[in-house]
C-alpha positions in Angstrom: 22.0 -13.5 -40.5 19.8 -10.8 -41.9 17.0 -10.9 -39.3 20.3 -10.6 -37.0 21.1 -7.4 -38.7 18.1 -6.6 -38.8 17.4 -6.9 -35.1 21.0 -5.0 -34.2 19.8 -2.0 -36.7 16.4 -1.5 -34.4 18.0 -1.6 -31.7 21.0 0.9 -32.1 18.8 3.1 -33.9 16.5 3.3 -31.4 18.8 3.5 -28.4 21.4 5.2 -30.1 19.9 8.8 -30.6 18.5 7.6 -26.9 22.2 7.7 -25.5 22.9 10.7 -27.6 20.1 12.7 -25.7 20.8 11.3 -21.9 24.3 12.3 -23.1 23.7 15.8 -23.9 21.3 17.0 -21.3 22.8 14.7 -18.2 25.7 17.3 -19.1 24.3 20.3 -18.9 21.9 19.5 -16.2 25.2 18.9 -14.4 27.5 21.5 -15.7 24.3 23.9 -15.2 24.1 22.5 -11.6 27.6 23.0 -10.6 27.2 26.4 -12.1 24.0 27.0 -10.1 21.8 27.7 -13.5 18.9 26.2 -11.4 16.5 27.8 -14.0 18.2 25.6 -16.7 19.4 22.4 -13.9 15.8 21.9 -11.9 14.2 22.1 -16.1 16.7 19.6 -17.5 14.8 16.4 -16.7 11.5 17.6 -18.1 13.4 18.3 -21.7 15.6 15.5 -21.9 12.3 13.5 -21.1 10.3 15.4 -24.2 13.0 14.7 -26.4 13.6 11.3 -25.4 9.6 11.2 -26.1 9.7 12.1 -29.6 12.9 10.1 -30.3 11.4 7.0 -29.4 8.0 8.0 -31.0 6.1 7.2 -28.0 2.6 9.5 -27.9 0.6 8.8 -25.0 -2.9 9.0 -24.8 -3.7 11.8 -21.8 -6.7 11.6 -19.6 -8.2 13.0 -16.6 -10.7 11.5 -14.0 -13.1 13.3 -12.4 -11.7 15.5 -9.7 -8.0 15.8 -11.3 -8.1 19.4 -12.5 -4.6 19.6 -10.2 -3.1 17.7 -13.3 -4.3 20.7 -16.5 -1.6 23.2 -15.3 1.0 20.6 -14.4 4.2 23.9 -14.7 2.5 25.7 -11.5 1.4 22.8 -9.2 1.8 22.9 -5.8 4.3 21.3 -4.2 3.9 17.8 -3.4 4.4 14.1 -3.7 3.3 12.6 -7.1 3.4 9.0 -7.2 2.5 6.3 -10.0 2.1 2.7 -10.8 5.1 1.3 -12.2 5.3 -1.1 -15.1 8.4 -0.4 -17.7 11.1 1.8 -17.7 9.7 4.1 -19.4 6.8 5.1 -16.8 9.3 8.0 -15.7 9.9 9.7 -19.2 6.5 10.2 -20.5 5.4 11.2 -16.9 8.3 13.8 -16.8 7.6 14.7 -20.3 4.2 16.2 -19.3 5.8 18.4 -15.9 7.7 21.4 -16.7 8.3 21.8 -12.9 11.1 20.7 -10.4 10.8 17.0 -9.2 12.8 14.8 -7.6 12.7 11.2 -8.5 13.4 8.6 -5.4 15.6 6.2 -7.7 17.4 3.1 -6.9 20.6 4.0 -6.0 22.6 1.9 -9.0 21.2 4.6 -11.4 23.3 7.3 -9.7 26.6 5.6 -10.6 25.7 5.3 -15.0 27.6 8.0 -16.5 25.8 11.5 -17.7 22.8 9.9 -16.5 24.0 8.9 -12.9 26.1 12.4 -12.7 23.1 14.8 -13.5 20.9 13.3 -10.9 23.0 13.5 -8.4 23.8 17.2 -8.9 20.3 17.7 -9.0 19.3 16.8 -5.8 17.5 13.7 -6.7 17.3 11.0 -4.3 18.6 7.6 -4.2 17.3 4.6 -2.7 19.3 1.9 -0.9 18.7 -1.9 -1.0 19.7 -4.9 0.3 23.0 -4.5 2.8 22.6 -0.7 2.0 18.8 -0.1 3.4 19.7 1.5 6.5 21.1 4.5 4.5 17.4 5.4 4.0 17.5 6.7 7.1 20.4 8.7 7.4 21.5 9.8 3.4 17.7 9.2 2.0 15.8 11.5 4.3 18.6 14.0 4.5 18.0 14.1 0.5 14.2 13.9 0.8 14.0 17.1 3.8 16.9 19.4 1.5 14.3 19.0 -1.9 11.6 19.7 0.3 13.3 22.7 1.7 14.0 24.1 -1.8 10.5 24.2 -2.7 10.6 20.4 -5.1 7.6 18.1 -5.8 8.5 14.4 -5.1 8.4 11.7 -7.2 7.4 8.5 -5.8 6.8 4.6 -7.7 4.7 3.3 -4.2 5.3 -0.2 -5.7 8.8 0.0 -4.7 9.5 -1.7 -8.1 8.1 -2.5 -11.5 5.5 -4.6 -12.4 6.6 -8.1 -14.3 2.8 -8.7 -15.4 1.5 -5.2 -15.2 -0.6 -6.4 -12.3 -1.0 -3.7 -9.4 1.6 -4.7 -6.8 1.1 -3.6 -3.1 2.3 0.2 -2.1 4.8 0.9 0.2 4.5 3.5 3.1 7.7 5.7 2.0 5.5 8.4 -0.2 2.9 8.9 2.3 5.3 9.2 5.4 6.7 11.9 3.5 3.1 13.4 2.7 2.2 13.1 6.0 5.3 14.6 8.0 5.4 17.2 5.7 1.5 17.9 5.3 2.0 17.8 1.3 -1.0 16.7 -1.4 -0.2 13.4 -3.2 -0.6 13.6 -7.0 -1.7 9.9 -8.1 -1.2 9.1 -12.0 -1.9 5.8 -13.4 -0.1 4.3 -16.3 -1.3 1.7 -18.1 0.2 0.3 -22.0 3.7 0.8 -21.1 4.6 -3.1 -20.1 3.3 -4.1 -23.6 5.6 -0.9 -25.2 8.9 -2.3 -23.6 8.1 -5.6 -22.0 9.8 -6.8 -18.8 13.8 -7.5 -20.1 13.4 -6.3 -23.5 15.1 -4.0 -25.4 12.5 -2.7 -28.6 9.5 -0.5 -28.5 6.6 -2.4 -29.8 4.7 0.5 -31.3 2.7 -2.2 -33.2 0.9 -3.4 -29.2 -2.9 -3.3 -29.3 -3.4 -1.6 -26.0 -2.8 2.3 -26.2 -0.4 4.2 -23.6 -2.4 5.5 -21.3 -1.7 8.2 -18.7 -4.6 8.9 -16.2 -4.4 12.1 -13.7 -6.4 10.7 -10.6 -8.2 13.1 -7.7 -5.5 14.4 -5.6 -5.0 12.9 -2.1 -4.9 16.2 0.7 -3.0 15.3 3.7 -5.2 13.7 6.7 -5.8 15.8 9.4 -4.9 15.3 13.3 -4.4 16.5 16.5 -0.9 17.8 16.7 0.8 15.8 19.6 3.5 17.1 21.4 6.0 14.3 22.2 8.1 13.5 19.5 7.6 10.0 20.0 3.5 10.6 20.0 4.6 12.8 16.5 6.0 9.5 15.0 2.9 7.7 15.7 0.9 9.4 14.3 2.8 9.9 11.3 3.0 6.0 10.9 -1.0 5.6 11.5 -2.0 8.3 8.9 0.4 7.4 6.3 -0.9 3.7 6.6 -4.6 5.2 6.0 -3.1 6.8 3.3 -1.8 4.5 1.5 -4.7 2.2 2.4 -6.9 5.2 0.4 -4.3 5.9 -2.5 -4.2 1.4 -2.8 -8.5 1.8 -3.1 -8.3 4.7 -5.8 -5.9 2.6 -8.4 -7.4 -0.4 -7.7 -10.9 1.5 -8.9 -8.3 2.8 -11.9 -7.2 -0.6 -12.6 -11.0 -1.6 -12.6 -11.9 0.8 -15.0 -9.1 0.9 -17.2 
């Protein structure tokens, strides 16, 4: 009975103030939206992310490799896509903790429909992603999302993985971030996260401060766009899209795996 109690205590006292936060700033990010605050809307994420930081007492360890000085004045990067591995659920709050800019996370679309949460993102412009029967509104909802943030001047959040990693293993990346890098000729920001599977494992619901292995976020070298011969057909366009954002991804796949390696 106690260790029952016990557990129940952790867990509302550590998602309680949790729901309180998501609460408070999914409102005014979407009362502030509506409004069209965008100074207070586009900065919303980034503090309800902080918060959510110091509420859960999670203090990452912050490092740079060589060739990542793109990552020491995170509030006035250049637009982009930033991408990271994915492991927990709570990759995308300490990442958003450290960028005081405007991104827009690609999110699956189920988030979009939980309450405060759900609402804000949605007025925000972020961008959800479609599965199963759903998929082909990608291409019709998901890149009209994807080309309006890029219009209004937003860095894009990408997990290349598609989804998180059970084992914290490195799973194969996906071509969607670096089809949008490439069409739109934008640097890719890698990050690599590592500690954050053993934090809040895979179906769990308490942060295991007490985990051996540090949280660990590593800036990587920043990816430019390739560079090709503009074709003039749209269909030769689309090509060549496909074939450099396969090299890309192909390069970004090499430079975690060297992370991974190292870490």
């Amino acid at each position: 009975m106690l260790k029952r109690l016990h557990a129940a205590w952790t867990y509302l006292s550590t998602w309680g103030p949790f729901a309180l936060i998501t609460i408070f700033y999914g409102g005014l990010g979407t009362i502030a939206s509506i409004l069209r605050v965008k100074s207070v809307s586009r900065r919303c994420l980034h503090w309800w992310a902080k918060r959510t930081c110091r509420s859960l007492g999670l203090t990452p360890l912050i490092t740079y490799a060589q060739g990542a000085d793109w990552a020491r004045d995170l509030a006035h990067l250049r637009q982009g896509v930033m991408i990271a591995n994915h492991a927990s659920h709570l990759d995308i709050i300490l990442i958003a903790a450290l960028a005081p800019l405007d991104i827009r996370i690609l999110a699956k679309s189920s988030l979009f429909k939980v309450p405060f949460l759900g609402w804000y993102i949605r007025a925000c412009g972020h961008i959800p992603v479609y599965r199963g029967a759903q998929r082909h509104l990608n291409k019709t909802i998901g890149q009209e999302a994807i080309k309006r943030a890029i219009a209004e001047g937003a860095t894009l959040f990408f997990f290349p993985e598609g989804t998180r990693s059970k084992d914290g293993v490195l799973r194969p990346f996906k071509s969607g971030a670096f089809m949008v890098a490439e069409r739109y000729q934008l640097i890719t920001y890698p990050i690599c996260v590592s500690g954050t599977s053993l934090l809040l494992r895979s179906g769990g619901r308490v942060i295991h401060k007490d985990s051996d292995t540090p949280c660990t976020i590593k800036f990587l070298p920043e990816l430019p766009p390739l560079i090709a011969a503009e074709p003039k057909e749209q269909q030769e366009i689309e090509s060549v899209v496909e074939e450099r954002a396969q090299q890309s991804k192909e390069r970004a796949e090499r430079l975690y795996q060297e992370a991974f390696t190292q870490a």
